[in-house]
mmCIF file of the N, C-alpha and C atoms, coordinates in Angstrom:
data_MODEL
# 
_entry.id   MODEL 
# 
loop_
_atom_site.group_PDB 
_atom_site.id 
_atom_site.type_symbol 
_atom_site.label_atom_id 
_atom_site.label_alt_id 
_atom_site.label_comp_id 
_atom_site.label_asym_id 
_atom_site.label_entity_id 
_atom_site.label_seq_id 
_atom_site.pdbx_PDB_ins_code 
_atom_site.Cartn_x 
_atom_site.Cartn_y 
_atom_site.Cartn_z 
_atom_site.occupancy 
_atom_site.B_iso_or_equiv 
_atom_site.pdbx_formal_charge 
_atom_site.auth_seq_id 
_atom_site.auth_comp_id 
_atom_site.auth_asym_id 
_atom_site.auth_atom_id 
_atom_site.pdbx_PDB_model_num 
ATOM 1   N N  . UNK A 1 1  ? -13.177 22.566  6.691  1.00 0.00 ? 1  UNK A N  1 
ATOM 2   C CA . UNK A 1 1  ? -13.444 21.520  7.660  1.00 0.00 ? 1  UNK A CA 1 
ATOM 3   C C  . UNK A 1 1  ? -14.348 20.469  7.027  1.00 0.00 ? 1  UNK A C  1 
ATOM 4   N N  . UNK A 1 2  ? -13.935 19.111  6.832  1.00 0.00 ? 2  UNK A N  1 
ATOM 5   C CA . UNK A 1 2  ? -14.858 17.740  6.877  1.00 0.00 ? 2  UNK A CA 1 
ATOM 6   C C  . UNK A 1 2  ? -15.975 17.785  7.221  1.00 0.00 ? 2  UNK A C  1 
ATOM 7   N N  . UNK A 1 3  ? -17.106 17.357  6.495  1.00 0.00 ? 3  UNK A N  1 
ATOM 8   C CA . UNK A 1 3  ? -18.628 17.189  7.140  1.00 0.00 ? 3  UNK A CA 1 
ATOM 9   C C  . UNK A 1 3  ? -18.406 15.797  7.901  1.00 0.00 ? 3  UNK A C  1 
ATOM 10  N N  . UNK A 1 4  ? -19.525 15.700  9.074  1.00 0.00 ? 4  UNK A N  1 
ATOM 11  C CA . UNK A 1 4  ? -19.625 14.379  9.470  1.00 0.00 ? 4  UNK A CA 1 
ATOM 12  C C  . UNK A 1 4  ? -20.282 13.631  9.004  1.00 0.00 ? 4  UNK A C  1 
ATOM 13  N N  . UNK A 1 5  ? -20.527 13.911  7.751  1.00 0.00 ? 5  UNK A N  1 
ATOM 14  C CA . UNK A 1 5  ? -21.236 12.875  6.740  1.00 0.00 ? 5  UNK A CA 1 
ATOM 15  C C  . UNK A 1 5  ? -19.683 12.703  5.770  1.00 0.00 ? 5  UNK A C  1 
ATOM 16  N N  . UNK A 1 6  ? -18.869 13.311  5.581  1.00 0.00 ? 6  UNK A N  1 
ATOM 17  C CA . UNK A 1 6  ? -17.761 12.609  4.894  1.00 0.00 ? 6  UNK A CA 1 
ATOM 18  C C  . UNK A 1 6  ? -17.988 11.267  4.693  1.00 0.00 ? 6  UNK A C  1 
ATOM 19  N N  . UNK A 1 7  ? -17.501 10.513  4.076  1.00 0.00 ? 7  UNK A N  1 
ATOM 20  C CA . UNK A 1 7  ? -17.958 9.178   3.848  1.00 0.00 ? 7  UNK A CA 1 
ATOM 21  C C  . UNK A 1 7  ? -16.215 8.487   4.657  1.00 0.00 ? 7  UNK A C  1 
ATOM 22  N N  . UNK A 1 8  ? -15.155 8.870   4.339  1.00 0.00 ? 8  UNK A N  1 
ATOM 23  C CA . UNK A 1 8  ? -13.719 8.692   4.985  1.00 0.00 ? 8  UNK A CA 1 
ATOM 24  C C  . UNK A 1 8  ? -14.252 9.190   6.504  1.00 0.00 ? 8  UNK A C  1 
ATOM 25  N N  . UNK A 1 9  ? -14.896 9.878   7.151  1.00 0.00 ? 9  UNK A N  1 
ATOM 26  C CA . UNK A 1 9  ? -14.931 10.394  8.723  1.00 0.00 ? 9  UNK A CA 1 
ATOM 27  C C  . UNK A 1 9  ? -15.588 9.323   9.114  1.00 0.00 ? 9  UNK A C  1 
ATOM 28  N N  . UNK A 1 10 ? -16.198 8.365   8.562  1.00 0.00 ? 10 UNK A N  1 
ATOM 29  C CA . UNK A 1 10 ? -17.399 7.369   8.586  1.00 0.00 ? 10 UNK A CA 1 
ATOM 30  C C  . UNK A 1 10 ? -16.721 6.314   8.674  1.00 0.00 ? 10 UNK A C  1 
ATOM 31  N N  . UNK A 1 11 ? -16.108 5.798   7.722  1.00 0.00 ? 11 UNK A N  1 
ATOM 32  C CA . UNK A 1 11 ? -14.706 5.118   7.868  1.00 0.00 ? 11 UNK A CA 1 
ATOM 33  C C  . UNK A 1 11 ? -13.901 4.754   8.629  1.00 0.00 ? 11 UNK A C  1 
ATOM 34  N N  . UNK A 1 12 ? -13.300 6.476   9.617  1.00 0.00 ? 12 UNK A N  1 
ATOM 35  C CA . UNK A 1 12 ? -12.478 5.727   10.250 1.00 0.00 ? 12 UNK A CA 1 
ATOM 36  C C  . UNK A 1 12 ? -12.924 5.802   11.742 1.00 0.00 ? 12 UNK A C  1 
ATOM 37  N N  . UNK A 1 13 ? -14.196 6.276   12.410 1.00 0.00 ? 13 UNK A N  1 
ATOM 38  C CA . UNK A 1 13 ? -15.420 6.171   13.008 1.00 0.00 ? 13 UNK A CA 1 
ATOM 39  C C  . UNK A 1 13 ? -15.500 4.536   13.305 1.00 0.00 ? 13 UNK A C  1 
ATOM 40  N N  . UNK A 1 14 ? -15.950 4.408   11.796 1.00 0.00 ? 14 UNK A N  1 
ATOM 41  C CA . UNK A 1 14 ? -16.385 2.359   11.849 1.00 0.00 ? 14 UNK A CA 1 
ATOM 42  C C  . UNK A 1 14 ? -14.769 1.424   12.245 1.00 0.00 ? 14 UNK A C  1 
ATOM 43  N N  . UNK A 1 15 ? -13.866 2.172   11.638 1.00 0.00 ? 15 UNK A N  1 
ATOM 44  C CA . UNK A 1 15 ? -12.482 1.378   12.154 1.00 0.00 ? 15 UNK A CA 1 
ATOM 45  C C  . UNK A 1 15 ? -12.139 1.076   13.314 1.00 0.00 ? 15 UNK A C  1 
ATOM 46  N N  . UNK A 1 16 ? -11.887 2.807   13.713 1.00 0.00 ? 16 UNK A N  1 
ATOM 47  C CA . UNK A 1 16 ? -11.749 2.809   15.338 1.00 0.00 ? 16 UNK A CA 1 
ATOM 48  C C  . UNK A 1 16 ? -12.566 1.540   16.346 1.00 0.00 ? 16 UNK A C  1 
ATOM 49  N N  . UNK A 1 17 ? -14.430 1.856   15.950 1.00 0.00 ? 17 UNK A N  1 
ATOM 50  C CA . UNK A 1 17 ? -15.136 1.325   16.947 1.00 0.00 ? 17 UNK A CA 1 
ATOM 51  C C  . UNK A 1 17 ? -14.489 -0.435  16.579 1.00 0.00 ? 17 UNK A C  1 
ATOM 52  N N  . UNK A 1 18 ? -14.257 -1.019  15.732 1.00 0.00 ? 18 UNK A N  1 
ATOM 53  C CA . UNK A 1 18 ? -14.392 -2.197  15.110 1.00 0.00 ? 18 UNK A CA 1 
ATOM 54  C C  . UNK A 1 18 ? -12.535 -2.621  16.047 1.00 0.00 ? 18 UNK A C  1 
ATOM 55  N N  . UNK A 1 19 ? -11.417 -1.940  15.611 1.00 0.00 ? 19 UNK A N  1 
ATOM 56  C CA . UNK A 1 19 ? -10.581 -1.835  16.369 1.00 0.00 ? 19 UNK A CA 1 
ATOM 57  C C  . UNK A 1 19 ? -10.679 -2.353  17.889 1.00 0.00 ? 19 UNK A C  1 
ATOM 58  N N  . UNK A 1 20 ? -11.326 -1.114  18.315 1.00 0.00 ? 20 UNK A N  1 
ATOM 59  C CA . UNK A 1 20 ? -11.193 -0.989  20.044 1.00 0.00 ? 20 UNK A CA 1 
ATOM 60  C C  . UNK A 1 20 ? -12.196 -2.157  20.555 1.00 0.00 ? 20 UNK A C  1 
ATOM 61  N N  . UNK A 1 21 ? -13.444 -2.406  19.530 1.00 0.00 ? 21 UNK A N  1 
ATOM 62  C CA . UNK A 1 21 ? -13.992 -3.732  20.112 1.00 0.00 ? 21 UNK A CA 1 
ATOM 63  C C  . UNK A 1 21 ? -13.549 -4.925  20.338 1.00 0.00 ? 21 UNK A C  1 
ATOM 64  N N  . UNK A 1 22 ? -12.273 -5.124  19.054 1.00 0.00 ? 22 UNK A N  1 
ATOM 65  C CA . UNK A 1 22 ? -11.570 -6.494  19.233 1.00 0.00 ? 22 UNK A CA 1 
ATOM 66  C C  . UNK A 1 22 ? -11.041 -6.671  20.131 1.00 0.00 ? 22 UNK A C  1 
ATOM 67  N N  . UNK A 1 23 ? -9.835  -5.671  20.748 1.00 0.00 ? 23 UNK A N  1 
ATOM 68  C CA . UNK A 1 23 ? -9.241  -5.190  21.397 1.00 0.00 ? 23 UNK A CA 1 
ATOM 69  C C  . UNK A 1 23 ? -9.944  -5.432  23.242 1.00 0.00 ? 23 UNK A C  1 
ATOM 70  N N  . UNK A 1 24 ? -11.073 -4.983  23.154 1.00 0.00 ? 24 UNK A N  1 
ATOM 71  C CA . UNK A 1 24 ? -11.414 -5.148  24.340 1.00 0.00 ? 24 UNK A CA 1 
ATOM 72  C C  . UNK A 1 24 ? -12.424 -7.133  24.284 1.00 0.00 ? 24 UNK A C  1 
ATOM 73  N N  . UNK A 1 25 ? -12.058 -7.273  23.456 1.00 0.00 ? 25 UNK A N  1 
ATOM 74  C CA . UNK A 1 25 ? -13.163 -8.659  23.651 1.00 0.00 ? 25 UNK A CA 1 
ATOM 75  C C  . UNK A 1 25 ? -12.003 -9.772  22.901 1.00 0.00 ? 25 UNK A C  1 
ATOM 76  N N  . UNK A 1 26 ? -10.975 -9.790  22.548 1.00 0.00 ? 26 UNK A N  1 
ATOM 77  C CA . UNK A 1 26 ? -10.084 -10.850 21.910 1.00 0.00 ? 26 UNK A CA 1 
ATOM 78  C C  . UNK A 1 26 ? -10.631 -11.295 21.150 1.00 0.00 ? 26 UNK A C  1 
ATOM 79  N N  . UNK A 1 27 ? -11.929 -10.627 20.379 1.00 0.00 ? 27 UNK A N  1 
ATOM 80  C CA . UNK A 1 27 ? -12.574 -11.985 19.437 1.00 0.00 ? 27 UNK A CA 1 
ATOM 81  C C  . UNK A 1 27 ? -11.892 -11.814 17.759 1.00 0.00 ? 27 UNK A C  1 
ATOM 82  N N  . UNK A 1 28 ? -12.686 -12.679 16.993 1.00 0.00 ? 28 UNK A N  1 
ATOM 83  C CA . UNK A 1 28 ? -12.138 -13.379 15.375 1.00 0.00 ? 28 UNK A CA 1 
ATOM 84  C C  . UNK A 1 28 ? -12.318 -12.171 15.313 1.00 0.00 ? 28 UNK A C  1 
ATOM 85  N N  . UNK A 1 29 ? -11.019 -11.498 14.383 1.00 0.00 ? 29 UNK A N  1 
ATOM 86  C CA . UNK A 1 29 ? -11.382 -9.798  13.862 1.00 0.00 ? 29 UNK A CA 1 
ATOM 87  C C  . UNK A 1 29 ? -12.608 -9.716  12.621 1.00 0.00 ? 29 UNK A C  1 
ATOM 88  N N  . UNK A 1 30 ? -12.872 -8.715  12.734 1.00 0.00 ? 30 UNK A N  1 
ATOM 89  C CA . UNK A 1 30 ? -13.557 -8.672  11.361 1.00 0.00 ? 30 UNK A CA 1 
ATOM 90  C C  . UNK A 1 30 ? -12.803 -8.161  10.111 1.00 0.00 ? 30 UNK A C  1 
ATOM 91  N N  . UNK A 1 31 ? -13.139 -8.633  8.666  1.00 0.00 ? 31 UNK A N  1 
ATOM 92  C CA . UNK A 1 31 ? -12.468 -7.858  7.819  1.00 0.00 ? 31 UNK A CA 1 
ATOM 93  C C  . UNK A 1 31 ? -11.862 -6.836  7.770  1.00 0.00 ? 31 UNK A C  1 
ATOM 94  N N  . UNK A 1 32 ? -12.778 -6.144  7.718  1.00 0.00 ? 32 UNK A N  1 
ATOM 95  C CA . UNK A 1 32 ? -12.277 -4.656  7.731  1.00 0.00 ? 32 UNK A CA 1 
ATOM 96  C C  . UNK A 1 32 ? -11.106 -4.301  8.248  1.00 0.00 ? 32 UNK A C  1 
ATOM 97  N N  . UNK A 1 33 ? -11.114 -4.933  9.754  1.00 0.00 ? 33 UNK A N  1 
ATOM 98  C CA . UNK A 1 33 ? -9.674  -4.447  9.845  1.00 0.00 ? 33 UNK A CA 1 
ATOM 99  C C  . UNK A 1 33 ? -8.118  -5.351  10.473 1.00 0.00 ? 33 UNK A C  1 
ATOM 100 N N  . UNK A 1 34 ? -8.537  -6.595  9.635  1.00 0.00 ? 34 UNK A N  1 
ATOM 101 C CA . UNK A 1 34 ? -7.418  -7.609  9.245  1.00 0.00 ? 34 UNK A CA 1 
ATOM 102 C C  . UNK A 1 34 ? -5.914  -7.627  8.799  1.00 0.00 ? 34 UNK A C  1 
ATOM 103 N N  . UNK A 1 35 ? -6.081  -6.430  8.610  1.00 0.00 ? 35 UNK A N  1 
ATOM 104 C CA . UNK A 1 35 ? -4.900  -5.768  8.007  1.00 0.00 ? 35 UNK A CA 1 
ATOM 105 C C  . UNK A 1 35 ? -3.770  -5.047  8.980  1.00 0.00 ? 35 UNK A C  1 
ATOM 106 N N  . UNK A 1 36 ? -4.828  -4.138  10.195 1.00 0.00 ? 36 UNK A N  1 
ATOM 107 C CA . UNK A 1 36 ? -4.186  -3.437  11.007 1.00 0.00 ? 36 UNK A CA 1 
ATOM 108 C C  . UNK A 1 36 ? -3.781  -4.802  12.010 1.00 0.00 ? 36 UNK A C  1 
ATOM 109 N N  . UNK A 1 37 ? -4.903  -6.098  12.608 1.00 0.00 ? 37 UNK A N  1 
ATOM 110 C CA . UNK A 1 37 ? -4.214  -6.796  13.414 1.00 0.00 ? 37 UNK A CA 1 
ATOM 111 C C  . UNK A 1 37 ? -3.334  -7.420  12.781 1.00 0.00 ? 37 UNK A C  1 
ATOM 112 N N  . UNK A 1 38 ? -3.194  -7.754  11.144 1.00 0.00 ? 38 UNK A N  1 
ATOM 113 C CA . UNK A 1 38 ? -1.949  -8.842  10.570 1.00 0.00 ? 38 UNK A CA 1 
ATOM 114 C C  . UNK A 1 38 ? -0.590  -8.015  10.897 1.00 0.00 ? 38 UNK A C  1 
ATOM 115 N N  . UNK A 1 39 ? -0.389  -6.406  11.047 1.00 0.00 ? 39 UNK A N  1 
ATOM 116 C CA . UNK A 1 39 ? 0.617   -5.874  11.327 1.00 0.00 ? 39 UNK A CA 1 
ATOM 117 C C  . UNK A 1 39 ? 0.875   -5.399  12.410 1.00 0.00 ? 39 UNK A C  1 
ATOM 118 N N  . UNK A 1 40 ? 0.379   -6.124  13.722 1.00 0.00 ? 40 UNK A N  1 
ATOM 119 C CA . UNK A 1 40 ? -0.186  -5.087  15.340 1.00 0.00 ? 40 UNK A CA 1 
ATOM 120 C C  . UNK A 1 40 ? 1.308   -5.093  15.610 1.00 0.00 ? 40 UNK A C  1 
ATOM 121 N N  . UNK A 1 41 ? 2.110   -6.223  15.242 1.00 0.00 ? 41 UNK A N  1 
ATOM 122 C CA . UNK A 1 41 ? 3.314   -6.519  15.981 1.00 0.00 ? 41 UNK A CA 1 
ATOM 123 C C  . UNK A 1 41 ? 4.257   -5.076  15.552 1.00 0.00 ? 41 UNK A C  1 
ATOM 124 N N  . UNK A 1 42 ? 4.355   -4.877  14.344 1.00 0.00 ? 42 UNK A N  1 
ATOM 125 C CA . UNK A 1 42 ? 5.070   -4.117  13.627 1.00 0.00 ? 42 UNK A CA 1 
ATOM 126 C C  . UNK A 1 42 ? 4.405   -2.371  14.106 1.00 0.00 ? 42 UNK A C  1 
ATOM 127 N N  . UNK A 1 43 ? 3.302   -2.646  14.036 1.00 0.00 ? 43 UNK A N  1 
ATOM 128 C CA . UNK A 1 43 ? 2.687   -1.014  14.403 1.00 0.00 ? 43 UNK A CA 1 
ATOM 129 C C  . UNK A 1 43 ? 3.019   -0.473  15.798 1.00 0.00 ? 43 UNK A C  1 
ATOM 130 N N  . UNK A 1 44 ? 2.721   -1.758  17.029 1.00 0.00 ? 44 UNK A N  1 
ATOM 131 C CA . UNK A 1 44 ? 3.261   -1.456  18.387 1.00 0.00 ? 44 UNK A CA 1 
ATOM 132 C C  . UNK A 1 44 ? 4.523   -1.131  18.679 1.00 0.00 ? 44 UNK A C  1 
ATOM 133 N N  . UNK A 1 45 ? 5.382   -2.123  17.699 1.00 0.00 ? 45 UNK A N  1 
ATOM 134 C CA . UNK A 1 45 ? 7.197   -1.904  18.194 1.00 0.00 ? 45 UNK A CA 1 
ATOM 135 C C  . UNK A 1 45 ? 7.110   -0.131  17.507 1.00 0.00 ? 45 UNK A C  1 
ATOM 136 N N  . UNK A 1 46 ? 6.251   0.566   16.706 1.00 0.00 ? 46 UNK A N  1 
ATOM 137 C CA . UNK A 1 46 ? 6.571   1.591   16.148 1.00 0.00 ? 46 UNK A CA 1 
ATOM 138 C C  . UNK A 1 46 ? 6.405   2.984   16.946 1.00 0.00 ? 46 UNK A C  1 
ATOM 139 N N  . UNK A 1 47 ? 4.930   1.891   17.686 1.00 0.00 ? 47 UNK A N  1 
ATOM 140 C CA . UNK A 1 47 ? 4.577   3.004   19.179 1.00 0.00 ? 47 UNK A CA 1 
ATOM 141 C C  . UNK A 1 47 ? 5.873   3.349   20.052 1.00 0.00 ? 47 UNK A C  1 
ATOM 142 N N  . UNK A 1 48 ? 6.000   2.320   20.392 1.00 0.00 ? 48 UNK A N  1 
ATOM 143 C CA . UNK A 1 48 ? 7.217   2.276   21.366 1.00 0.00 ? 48 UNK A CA 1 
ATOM 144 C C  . UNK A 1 48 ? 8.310   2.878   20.937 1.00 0.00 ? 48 UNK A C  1 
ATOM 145 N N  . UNK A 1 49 ? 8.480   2.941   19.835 1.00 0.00 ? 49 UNK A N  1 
ATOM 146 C CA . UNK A 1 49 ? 9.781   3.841   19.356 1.00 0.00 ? 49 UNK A CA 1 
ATOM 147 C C  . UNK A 1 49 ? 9.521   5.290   19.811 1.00 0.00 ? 49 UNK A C  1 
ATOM 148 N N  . UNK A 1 50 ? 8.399   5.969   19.625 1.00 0.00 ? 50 UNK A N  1 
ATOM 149 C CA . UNK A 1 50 ? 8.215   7.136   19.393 1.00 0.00 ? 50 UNK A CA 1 
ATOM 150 C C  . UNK A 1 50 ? 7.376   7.236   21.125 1.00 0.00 ? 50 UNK A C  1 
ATOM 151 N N  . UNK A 1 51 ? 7.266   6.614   21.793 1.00 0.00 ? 51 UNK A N  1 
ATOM 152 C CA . UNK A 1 51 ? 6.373   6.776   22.925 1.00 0.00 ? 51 UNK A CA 1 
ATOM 153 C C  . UNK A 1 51 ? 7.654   5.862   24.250 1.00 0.00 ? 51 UNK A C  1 
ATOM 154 N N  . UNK A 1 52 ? 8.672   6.291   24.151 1.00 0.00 ? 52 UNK A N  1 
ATOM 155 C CA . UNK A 1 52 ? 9.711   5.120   25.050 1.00 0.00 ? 52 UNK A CA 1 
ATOM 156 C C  . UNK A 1 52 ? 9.212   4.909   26.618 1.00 0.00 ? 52 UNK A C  1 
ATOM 157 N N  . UNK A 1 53 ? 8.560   6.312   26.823 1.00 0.00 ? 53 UNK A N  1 
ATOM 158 C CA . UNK A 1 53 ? 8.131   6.113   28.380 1.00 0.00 ? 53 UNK A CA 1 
ATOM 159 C C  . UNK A 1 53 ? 6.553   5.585   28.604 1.00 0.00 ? 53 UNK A C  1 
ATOM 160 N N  . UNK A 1 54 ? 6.302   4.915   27.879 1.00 0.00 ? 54 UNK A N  1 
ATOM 161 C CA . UNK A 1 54 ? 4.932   4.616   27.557 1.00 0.00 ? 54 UNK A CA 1 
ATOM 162 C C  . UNK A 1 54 ? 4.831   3.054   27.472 1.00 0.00 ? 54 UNK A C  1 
ATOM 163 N N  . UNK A 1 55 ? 4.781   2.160   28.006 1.00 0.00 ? 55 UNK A N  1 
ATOM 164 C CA . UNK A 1 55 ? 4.718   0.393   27.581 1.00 0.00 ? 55 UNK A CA 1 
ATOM 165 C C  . UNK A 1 55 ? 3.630   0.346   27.146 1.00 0.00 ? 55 UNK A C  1 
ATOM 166 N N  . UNK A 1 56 ? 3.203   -0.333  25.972 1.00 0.00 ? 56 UNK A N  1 
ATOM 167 C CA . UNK A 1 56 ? 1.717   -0.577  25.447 1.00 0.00 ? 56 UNK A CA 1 
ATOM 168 C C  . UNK A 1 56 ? 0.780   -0.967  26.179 1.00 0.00 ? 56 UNK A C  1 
ATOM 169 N N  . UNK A 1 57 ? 1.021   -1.907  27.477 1.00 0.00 ? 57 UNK A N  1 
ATOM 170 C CA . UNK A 1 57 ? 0.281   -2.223  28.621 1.00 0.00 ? 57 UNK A CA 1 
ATOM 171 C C  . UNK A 1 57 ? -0.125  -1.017  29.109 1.00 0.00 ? 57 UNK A C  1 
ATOM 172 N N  . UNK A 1 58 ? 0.387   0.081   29.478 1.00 0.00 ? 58 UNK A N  1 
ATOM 173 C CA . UNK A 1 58 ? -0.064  1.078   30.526 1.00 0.00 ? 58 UNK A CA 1 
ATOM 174 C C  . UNK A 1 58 ? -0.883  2.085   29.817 1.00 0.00 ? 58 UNK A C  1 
ATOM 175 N N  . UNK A 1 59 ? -0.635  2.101   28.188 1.00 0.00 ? 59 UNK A N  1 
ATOM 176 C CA . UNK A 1 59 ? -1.215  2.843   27.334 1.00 0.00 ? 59 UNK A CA 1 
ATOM 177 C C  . UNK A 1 59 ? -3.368  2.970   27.150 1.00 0.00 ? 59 UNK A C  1 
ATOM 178 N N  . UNK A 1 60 ? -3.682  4.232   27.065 1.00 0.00 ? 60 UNK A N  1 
ATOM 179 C CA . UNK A 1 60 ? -5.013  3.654   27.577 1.00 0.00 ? 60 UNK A CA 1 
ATOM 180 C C  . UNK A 1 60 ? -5.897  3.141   26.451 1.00 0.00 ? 60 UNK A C  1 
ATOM 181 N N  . UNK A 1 61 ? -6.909  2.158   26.433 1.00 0.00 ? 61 UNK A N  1 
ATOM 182 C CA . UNK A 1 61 ? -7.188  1.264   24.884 1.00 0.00 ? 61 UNK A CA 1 
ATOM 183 C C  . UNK A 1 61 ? -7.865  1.873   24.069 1.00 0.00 ? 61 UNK A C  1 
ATOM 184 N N  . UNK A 1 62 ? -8.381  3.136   24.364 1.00 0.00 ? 62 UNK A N  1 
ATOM 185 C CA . UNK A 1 62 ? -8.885  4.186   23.460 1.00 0.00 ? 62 UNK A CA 1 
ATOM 186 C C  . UNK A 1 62 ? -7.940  5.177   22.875 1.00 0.00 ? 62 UNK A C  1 
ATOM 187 N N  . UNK A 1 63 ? -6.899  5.400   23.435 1.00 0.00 ? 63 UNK A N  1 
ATOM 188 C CA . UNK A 1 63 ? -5.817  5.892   23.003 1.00 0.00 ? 63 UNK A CA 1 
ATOM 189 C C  . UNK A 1 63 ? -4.749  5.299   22.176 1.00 0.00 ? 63 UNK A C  1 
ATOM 190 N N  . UNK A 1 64 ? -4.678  4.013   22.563 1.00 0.00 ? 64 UNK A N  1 
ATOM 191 C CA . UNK A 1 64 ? -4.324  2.643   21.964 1.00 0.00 ? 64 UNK A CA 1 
ATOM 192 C C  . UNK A 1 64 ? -5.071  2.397   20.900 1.00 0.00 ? 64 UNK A C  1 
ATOM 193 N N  . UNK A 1 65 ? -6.015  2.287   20.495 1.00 0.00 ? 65 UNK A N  1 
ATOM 194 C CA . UNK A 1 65 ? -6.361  2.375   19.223 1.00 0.00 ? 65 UNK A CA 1 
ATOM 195 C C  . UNK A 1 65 ? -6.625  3.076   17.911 1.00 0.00 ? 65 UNK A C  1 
ATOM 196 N N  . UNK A 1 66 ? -6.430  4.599   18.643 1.00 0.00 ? 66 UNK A N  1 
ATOM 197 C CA . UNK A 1 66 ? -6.418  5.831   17.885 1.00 0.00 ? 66 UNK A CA 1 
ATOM 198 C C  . UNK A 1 66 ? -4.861  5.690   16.966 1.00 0.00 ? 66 UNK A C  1 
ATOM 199 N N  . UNK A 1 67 ? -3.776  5.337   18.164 1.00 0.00 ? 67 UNK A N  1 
ATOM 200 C CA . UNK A 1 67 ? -2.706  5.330   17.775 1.00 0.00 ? 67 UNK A CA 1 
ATOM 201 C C  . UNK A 1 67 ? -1.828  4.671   16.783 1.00 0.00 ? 67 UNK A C  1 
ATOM 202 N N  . UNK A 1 68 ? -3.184  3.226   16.986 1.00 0.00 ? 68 UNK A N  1 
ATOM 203 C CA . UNK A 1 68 ? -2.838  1.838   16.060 1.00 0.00 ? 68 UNK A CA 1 
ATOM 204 C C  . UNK A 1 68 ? -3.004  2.590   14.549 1.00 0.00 ? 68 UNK A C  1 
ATOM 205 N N  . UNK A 1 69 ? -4.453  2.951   14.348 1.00 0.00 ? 69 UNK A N  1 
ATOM 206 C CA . UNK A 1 69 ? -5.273  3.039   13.371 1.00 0.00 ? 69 UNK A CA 1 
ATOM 207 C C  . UNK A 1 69 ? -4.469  4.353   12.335 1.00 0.00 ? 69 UNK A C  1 
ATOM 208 N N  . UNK A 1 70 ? -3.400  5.322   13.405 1.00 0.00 ? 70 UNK A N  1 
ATOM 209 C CA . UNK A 1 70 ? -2.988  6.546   12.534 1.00 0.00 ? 70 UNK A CA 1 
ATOM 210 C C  . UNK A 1 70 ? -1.429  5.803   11.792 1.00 0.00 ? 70 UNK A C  1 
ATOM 211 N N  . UNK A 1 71 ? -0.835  4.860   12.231 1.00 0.00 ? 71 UNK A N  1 
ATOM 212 C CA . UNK A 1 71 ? -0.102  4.310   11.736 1.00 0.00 ? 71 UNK A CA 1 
ATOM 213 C C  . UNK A 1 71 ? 0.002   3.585   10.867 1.00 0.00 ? 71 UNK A C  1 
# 
């Protein structure tokens, strides 16, 4: 088992929170994770493939971002 000092558990800790903050506030992303919003379009249509009874709207934004971030 991973320590929670892992330096990667720390990582994706800081992603998530950095994620779900944009997410809930629409603001300028930060670096870090520029990458996951330059591909949101492509990562969501991927949700939806695998989640059909699920619309990304109804999806919950903590769950929604777990989901973004494993893709």
């Amino acid at each position: 088992m991973k320590s929670k000092l892992d330096p990667r558990h720390k990582k994706r800790i800081h992603l998530f929170q950095e994620l779900f903050a944009w997410e809930s506030v629409k603001s300028t992303p930060k670096p870090i994770i520029h990458d996951i919003i330059k591909n949101i379009n492509q990562i969501d249509s991927q949700i939806k493939i695998f989640a059909p009874k699920w619309p990304i709207d109804k999806i919950n934004r903590v769950d929604l971002s777990i989901l973004r971030l494993a893709i």
